[in-house]
C-alpha positions in Angstrom: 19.5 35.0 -39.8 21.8 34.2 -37.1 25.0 36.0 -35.3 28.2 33.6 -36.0 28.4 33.2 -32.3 24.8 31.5 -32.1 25.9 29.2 -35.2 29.0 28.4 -32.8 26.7 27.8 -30.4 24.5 26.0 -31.8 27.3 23.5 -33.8 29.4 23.4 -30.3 26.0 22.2 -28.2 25.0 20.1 -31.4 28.8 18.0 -31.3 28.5 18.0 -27.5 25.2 16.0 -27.7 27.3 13.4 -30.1 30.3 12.8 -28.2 27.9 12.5 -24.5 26.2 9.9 -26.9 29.2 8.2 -26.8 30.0 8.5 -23.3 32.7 11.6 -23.8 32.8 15.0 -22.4 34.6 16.9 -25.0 36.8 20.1 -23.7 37.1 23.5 -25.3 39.8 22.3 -27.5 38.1 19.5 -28.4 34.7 21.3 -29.5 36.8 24.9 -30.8 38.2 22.5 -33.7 35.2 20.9 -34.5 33.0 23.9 -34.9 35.9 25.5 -37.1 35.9 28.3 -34.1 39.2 30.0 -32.4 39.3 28.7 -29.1 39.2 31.7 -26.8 36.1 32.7 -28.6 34.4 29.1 -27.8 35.1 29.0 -24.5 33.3 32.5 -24.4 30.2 30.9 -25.7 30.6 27.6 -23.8 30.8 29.6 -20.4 27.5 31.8 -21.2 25.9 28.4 -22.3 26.5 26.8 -19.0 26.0 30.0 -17.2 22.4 30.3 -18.8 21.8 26.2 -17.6 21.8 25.1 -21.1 25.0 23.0 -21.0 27.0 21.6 -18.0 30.7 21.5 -17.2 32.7 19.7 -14.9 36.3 20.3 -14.5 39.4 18.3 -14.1 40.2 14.5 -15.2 37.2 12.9 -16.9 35.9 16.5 -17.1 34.3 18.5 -19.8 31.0 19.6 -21.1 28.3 17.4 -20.9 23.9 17.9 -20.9 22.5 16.8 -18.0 19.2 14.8 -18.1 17.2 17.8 -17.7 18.4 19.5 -20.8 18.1 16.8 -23.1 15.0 18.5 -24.9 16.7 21.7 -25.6 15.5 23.8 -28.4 17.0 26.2 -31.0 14.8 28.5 -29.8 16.6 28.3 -26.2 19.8 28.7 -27.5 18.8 31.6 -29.9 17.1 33.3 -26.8 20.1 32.6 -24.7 22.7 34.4 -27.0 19.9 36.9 -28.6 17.5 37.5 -27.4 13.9 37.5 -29.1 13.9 41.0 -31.2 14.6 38.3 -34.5 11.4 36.4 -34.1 9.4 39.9 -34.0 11.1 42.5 -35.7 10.3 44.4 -39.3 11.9 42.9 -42.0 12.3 46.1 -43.5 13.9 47.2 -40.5 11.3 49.8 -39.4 10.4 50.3 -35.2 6.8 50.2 -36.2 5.7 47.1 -38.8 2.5 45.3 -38.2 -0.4 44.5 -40.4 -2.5 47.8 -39.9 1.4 49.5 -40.8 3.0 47.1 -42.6 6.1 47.8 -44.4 6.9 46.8 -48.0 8.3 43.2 -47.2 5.7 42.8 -44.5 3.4 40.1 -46.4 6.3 38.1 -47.4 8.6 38.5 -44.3 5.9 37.2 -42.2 5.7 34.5 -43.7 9.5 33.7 -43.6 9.5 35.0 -39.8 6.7 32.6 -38.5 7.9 29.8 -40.4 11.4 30.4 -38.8 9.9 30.7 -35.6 8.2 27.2 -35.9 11.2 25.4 -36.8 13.7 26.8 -33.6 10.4 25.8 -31.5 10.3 22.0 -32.4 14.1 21.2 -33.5 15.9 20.6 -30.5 20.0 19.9 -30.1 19.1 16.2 -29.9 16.6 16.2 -33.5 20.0 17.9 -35.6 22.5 15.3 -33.4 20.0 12.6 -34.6 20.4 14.1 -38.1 23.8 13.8 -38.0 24.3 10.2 -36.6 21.5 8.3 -38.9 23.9 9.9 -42.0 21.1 12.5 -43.3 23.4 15.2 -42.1 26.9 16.6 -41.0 28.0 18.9 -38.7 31.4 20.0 -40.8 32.8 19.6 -44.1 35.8 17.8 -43.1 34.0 15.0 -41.5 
């Protein structure tokens, strides 16, 4: 249901959350082989990140990327809006311009279903609920780990 560069996204913000919880700031290189992601392409999504507020940076010694105390609540919905926009939480299934329920298409019932219960989940899991996930054992964020 995702682009790849919203899974990078989401993995890269997820493993930032981590190391700040361990008092790091990991760089592009850092995060790029974490995520499993070529680097040039990570810093592409780390600068729209930051450049949409949703992730901070600081550069030099002791830099890196970091969330700042205001973003520590950040959905996946933010980060889905951020790098697509919001045509995937209302568009046909079917792929028609036109789908509702006075025109629904033939996957209408059951996509909308799907689409809404999709929706609920990016509104309440946040990058800090999956990071959670991750450091209590009941989840990973790669295979290699």
């Amino acid at each position: 249901m995702l682009s790849k560069t919203t899974e990078y996204a989401i993995r890269a913000l997820v493993f930032v959350q981590l190391r700040n919880s361990e008092n790091n700031r990991p760089g592009v290189n850092e995060i790029a082989l974490e995520i499993g992601a070529p680097v040039a392409y990570s810093a592409k999504i780390l600068q729209t990140l930051t450049k949409h507020r949703l992730l901070d940076s600081m550069k030099g010694r002791g830099g890196g990327f970091f969330f700042s105390n205001n973003q520590s609540d950040l959905t996946l919905y933010n980060v889905i809006h951020v790098m697509e926009g919001d045509a995937s939480f209302h568009e046909c299934g079917f792929g028609l311009k036109s789908c509702d329920c006075n025109n629904p298409c033939p996957l209408h019932e059951k996509y909308a279903v799907i689409r809404d219960g999709y929706y609920e989940i990016v509104k309440t899991e946040t990058i800090q609920s999956l990071a959670n996930k991750i450091l209590d054992g009941s989840a990973v964020l790669n295979h290699s780990i």
